[in-house]
N, C-alpha and C positions, 0 to 999 in steps of 0.2 A: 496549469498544474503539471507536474511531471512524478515519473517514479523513478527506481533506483535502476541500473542496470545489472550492478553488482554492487554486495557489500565492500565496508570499506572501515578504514579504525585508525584512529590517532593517539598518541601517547604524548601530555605534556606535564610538566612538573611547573608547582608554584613553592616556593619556601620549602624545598625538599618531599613533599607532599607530590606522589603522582597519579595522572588521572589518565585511565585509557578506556577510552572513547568509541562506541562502536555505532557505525549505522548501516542497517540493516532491511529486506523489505519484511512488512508483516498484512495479513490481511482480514483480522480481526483485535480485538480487546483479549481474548481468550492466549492467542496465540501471542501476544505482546506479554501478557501478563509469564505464559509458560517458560517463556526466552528471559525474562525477568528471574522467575524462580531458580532455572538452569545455572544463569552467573551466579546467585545469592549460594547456590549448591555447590559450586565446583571454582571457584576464585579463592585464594586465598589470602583477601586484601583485609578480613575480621571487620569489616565496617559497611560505608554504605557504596550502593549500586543503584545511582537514580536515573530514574527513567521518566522517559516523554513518547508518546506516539499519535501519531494522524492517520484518520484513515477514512477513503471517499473521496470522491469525486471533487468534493469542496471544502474537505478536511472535514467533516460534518462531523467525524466521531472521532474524540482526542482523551487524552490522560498524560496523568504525571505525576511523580511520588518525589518528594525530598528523601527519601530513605530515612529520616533519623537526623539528615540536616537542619537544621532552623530552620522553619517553617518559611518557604519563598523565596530560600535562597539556590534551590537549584533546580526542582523540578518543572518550574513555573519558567526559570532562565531559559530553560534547555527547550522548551516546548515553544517558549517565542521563536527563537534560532529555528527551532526546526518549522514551524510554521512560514514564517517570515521568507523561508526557504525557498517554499511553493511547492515542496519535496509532500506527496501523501501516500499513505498504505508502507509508511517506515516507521521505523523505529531507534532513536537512540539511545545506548545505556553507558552509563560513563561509572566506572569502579575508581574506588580512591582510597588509596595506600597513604596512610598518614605519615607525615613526615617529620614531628614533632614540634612544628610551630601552627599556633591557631591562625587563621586568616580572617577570621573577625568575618560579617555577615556582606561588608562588600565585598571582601578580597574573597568570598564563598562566589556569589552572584558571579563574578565577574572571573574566577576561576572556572568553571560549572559552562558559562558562557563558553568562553575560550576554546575549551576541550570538545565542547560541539563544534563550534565553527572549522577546528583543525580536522574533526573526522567528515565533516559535510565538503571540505573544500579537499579530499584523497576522493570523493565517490564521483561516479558517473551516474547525470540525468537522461532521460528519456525522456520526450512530452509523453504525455498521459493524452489514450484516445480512449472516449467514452464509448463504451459497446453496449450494442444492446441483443436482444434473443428474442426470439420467433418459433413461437409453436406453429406448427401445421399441418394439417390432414389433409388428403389428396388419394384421388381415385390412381392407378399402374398406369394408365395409358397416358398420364399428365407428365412422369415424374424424370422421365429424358430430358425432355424439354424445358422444366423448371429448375434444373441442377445445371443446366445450360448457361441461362439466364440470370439464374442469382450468383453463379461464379464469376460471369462477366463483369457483376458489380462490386464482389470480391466477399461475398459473402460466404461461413465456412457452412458446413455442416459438422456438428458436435455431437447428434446424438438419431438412429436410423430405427425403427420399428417397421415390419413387413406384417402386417396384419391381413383382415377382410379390405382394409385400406394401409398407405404408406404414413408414419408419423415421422415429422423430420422436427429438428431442434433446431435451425439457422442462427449463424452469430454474426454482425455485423457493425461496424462503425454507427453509432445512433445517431450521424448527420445523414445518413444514407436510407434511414429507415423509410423514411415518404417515397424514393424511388423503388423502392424494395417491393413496398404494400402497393403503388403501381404496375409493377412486374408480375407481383402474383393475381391481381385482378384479370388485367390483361391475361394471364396465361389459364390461370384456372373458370375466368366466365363466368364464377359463380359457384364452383365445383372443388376449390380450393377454401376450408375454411383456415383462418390463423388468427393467434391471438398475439401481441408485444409483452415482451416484459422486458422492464428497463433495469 
């Protein structure tokens, strides 16, 4: 899987008809749906703005709207493209300025296509590295020692409570997790509780 590094946008024309292309990262259905509204708000192409998005780890949660287009002819295009991609936690939205000739439902499919492929091939990939997070409580005389250790394995700290005890929030690579929950066994004896969440 990979994500975006930066946004990115292409603009192509079929039969006079233009289509500009946008991909984008998103990291919910909410926040895809808002960036959706946004263009429908503020373009002034009077028609449609279809959209596709992936998001997870394994693309697990997806959508897409033909706007208004024939039913399969773009929202469905665009979302294979972008799946097919390996691109997840994006979003593309293609706006289309009518140009007064129709394109008929494959020159839609295959327009709709197109205008993704050009905005997916301006953007830059990242791999995608799965992370995961670590609750944990720990006694003051542990807490040198164990920020020591889990930096060494490159682990962050994201979030610090100083209580009757220390609560730490660790973020880490989830291929790393086993040596992690190694490290704090070893280091806390027993006196260290943590829980994962992935």
């Amino acid at each position: 899987m990979f994500i975006l590094k930066q946004a990115a946008s292409a603009e192509t024309r079929v039969k006079n008809s233009r289509f500009l292309a946008e991909v984008f990262p998103v990291s919910s259905p909410e926040e895809a749906k808002a960036a959706w509204r946004f263009r429908k708000e503020n373009y002034d192409n009077g028609g449609h703005i279809v959209y596709a998005f992936t998001i997870g780890n394994q693309q697990n949660i997806s959508g897409c709207s033909d706007d208004g287009e024939p039913s399969g002819t773009a929202g469905k295009p665009v979302l294979a493209v972008l799946t097919g991609s390996g691109l997840t936690n994006a979003m593309i939205t293609i706006a289309r300025w009518f140009g007064g000739t129709k394109l008929g439902t494959g020159g839609l499919v295959h327009a709709y296509s197109d205008a993704a492929k050009a905005a997916l091939a301006n953007a830059e990939f990242t791999e995608l590295v799965p992370m995961a997070e670590l609750d944990l409580t720990l006694p003051y005389n542990l807490y040198n020692t164990l920020i020591s250790k889990t930096s060494a394995l490159g682990a962050e700290v994201i979030k610090e409570e100083f209580n009757s005890e220390i609560s730490l929030t660790l973020s880490i690579k989830s291929a790393q997790i086993g040596e992690l929950e190694k490290v704090i066994s070893e280091t806390g004896n027993g006196k260290i509780s943590f829980t994962v969440r992935k």
